[in-house]
C-alpha positions as CSV (number, residue, x, y, z in Angstrom):
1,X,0.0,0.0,0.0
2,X,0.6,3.8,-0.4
3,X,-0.2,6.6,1.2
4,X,-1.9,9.2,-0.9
5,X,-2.6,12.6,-0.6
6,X,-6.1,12.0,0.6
7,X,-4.9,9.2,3.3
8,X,-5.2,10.3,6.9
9,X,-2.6,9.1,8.6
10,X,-2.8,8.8,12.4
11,X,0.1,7.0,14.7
12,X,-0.9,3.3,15.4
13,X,-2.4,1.9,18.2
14,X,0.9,1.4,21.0
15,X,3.2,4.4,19.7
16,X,3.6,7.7,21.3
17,X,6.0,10.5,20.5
18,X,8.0,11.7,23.2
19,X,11.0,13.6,24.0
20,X,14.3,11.6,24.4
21,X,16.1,13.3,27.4
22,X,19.2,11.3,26.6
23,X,19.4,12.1,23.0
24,X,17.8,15.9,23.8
25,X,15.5,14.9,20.6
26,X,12.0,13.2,19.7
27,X,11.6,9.6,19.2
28,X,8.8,7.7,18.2
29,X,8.1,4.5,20.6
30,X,6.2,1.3,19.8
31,X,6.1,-1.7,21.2
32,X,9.2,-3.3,20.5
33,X,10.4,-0.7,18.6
34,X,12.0,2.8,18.4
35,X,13.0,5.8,16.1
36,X,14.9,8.4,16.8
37,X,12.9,11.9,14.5
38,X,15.0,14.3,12.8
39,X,13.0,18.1,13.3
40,X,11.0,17.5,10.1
41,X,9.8,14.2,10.7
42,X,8.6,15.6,14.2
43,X,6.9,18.4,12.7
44,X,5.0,16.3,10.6
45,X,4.1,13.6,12.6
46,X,2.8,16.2,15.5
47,X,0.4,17.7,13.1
48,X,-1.3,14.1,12.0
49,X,-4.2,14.4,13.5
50,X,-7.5,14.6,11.4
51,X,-6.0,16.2,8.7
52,X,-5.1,13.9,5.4
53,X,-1.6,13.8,4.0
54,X,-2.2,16.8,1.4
55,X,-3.9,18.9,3.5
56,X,-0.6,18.5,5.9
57,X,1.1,19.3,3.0
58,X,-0.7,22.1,1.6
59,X,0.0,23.5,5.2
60,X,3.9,23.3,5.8
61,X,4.1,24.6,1.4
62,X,2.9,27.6,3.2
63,X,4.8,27.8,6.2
64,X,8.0,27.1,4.9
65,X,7.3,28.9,1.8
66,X,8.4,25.8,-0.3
67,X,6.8,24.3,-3.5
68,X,4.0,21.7,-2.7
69,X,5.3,19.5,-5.1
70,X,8.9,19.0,-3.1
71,X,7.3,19.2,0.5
72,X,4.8,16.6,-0.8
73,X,6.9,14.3,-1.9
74,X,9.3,14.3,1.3
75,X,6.3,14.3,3.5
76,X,4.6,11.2,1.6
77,X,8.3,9.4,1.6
78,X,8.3,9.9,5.3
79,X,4.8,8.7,5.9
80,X,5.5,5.7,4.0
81,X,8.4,4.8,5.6
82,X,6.7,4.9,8.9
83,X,3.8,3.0,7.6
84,X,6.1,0.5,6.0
85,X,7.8,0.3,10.2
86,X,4.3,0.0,11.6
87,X,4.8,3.9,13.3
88,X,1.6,5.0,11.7
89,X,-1.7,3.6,10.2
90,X,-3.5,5.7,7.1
91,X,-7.1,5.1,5.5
C-alpha cells in the first residue's frame, strides 16, 4: 500500500511520540520498537491528526514557503516509511 494525498494518517495503536532526554530529541516508541525523528519528521508527525496527508502538506508549502510539489513528496516518503515500520496507520 501507499499513502496518498487523501490518506489520513494517524500513529498506530501502542506508539507515542515523546521527548528523548538522553538524545535531547524526539523519538517515536512502539512496542518493541523505536525511532529516533529528525526536526521535520517531528513536525509532521505532531500535526497528524485529522488532517489527510495533502492537506498536511498544503499547510507546511505555506509555512515554509516551499513548492507543494517537493514538500509533498518528502512528507509522503516519510509517511511511508513509517507505515512500512508499523509507526503509523492511514485510510
Amino acid at each position: 500500500g501507499m499513502i496518498a494525498a487523501d490518506s489520513v494518517v494517524r500513529l498506530a495503536p501502542g506508539v507515542r511520540m515523546q521527548q528523548d532526554a538522553a538524545r535531547g530529541g524526539w523519538v517515536l516508541l512502539g512496542p518493541e520498537r523505536m525511532l529516533v525523528l529528525d526536526d521535520i519528521a517531528q513536525l509532521v508527525i505532531s500535526r497528524l491528526a485529522g488532517q489527510s496527508a495533502g492537506e498536511l502538506v498544503a499547510a507546511l508549502a505555506v509555512e515554509f514557503d516551499a513548492p507543494v510539489e517537493v514538500i509533498g513528496a518528502d512528507v509522503l516518503a516519510l509517511l511511508n516509511t513509517l507505515a512500512d515500520k508499523g509507526f503509523v496507520r492511514y485510510g
